[in-house]
C-alpha positions in Angstrom: 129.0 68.5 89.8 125.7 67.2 91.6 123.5 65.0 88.5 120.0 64.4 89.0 118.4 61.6 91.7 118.3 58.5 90.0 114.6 56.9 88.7 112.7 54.2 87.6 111.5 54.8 84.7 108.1 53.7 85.6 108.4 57.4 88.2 109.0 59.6 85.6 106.1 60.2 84.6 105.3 61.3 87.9 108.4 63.4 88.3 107.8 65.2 85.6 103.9 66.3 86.8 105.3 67.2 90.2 108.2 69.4 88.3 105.0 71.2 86.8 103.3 71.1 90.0 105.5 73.4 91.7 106.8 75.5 89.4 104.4 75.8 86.3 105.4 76.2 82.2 109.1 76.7 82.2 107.7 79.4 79.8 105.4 81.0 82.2 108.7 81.1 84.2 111.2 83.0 81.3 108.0 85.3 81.2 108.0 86.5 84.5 112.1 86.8 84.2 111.8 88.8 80.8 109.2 91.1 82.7 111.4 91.5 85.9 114.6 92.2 83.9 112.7 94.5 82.0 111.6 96.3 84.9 114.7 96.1 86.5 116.6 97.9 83.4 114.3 100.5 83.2 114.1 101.9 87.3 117.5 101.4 87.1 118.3 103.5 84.2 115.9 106.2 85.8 117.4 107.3 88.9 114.9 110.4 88.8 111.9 108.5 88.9 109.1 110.5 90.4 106.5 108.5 92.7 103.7 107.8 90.5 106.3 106.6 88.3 107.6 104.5 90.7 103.7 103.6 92.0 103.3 102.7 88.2 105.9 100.9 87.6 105.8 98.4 90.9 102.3 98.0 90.1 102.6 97.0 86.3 105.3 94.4 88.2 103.3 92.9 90.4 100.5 92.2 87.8 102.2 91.1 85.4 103.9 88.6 87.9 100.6 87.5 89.4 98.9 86.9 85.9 101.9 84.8 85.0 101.6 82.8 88.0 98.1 82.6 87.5 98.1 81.7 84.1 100.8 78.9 85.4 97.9 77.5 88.0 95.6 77.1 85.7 97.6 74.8 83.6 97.9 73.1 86.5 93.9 72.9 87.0 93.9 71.7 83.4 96.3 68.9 84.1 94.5 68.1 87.8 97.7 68.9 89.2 98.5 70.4 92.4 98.0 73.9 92.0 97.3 76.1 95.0 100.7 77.5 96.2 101.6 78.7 92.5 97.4 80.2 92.4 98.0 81.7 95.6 101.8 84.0 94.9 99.6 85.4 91.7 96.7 86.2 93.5 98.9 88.1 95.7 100.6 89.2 93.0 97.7 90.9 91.3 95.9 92.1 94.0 98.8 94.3 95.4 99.8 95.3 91.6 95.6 96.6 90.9 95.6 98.3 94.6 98.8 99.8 93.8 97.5 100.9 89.9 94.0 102.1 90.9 95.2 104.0 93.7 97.9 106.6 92.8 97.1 108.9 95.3 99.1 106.4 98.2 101.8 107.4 99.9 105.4 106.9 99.9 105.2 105.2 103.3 102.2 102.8 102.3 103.9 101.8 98.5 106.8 100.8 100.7 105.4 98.2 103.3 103.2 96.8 99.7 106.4 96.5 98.0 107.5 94.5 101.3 104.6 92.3 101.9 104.9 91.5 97.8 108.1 90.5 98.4 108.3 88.4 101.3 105.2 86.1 100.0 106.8 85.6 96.7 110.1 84.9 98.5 109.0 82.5 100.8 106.6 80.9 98.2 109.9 80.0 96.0 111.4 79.0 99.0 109.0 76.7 99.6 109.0 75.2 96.1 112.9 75.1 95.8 112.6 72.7 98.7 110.2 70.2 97.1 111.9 70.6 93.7 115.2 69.4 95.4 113.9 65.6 95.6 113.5 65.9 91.9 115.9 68.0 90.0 119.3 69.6 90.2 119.3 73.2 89.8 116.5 74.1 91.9 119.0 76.4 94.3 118.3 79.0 91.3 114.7 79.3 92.7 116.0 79.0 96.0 118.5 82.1 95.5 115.1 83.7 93.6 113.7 83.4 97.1 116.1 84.5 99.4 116.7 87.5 96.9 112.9 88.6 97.9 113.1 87.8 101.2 116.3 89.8 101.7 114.6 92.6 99.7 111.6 93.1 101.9 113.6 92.5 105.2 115.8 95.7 104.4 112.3 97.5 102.9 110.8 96.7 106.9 114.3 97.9 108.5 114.1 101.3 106.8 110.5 102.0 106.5 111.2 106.2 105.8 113.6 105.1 102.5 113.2 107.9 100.0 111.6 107.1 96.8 115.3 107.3 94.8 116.4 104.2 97.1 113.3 102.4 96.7 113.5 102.6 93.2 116.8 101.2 93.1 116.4 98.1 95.2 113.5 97.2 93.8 115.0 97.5 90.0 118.2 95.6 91.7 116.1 93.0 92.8 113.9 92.9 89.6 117.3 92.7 87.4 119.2 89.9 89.7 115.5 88.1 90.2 114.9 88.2 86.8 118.2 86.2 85.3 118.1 84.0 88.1 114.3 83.0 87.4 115.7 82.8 83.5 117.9 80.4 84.8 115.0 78.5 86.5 113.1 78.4 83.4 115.6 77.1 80.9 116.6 74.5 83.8 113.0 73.3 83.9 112.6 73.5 80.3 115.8 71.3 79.6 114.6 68.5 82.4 111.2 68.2 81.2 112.4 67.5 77.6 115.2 64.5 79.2 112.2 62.9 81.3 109.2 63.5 78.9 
C-alpha cells in the first residue's frame, strides 16, 4: 500500500497550502460530489426525461459545480494562494450552467456539444491537479479517475453528436453518479491529510 512522500517538518506547512492550492476546502469538494450524486440519482431514475428537463437539469449541474469551485478560489484569494486553475473550471462551470438556464429554447444538438465542452475542461482541469497533488499526497488517482471519467464522457458526447435525449440523459447521470463518489472520495482523502499535517 503506497504511504505518503516523506517530509520535513519544517515543509509542511507548505504542503498543506499547496494541497489547498489545487484542490480547494475538502468541503467545497464533498459539495460538489453530494450535488453530482444527487443529479446523477435523479436523471437516472428518470428515463423519460423531456428536454427542458434535461436542459434544466445539466444547467442547475453545471452552476452549482462552478459556484463551488468558485467559492473554493476565493478561499484561495483569501489565503494568497494559488488560485487560477480552480477560478477558471467554475467560471466555466457557471457560464455554460446560466447559458444553458436562460436559454431553454436550445436545441438538442447545441445542449450536447455544451455538455461536451463542460466536460472535457473539468476533466482535464482535474487531470491537471491530480498530477501536482501526486508530489504531495497518496490518493490523488481518485481525482485523477474524476478526470479521465469527464474526459471519456465528452469524448463519446463528440463521437455521437445526433445521441437522443434518453441516452444523453443517461451518461450524463452515469457520469454525475460515478463522478460524484469518486470526488467524495477526494474530499474525505483531503480532509483526513490536512488534519495529519496541520
Amino acid at each position: 500500500m503506497p504511504t505518503e512522500p516523506e517530509m520535513d517538518p519544517r515543509d509542511r506547512t507548505a504542503a498543506a497550502a499547496a494541497v489547498g492550492k489545487i484542490t480547494g476546502n475538502w468541503w467545497a469538494l464533498a459539495l460538489r460530489a453530494v450535488a453530482a450524486i444527487i443529479i446523477g440519482i435523479f436523471a437516472l431514475t428518470r428515463p423519460g426525461i423531456t428536454l427542458f428537463a434535461l436542459i434544466t437539469l445539466f444547467g442547475v449541474y453545471a452552476l452549482a459545480d462552478g459556484l463551488f469551485a468558485i467559492v473554493a478560489a476565493i478561499r484561495g484569494i483569501h489565503a494568497r494562494e494559488r488560485w487560477g486553475w480552480m477560478m477558471f473550471e467554475g467560471i466555466v462551470g457557471v457560464v455554460v450552467g446560466a447559458v444553458v438556464l436562460t436559454n431553454h429554447a436550445i436545441g438538442a444538438l447545441a445542449l450536447t456539444w455544451l455538455v461536451a465542452a463542460w466536460a472535457l475542461s473539468t476533466g482535464i482541469l482535474e487531470i491537471i491537479a491530480a498530477i501536482r497533488l501526486r508530489k504531495i499526497m497518496t490518493g490523488e488517482w481518485l481525482l485523477l479517475v474524476a478526470g479521465v471519467l469527464s474526459v471519456i464522457l465528452a469524448l463519446l458526447i463528440i463521437t455521437r453528436p445526433s445521441l437522443g435525449v434518453v441516452l444523453l440523459v443517461s451518461w450524463v447521470g452515469a457520469y454525475a453518479l460515478i463522478s460524484g463518489f469518486v470526488l467524495l472520495g477526494v474530499a474525505f482523502r483531503v480532509r483526513s491529510w490536512t488534519k495529519a499535517h496541520a
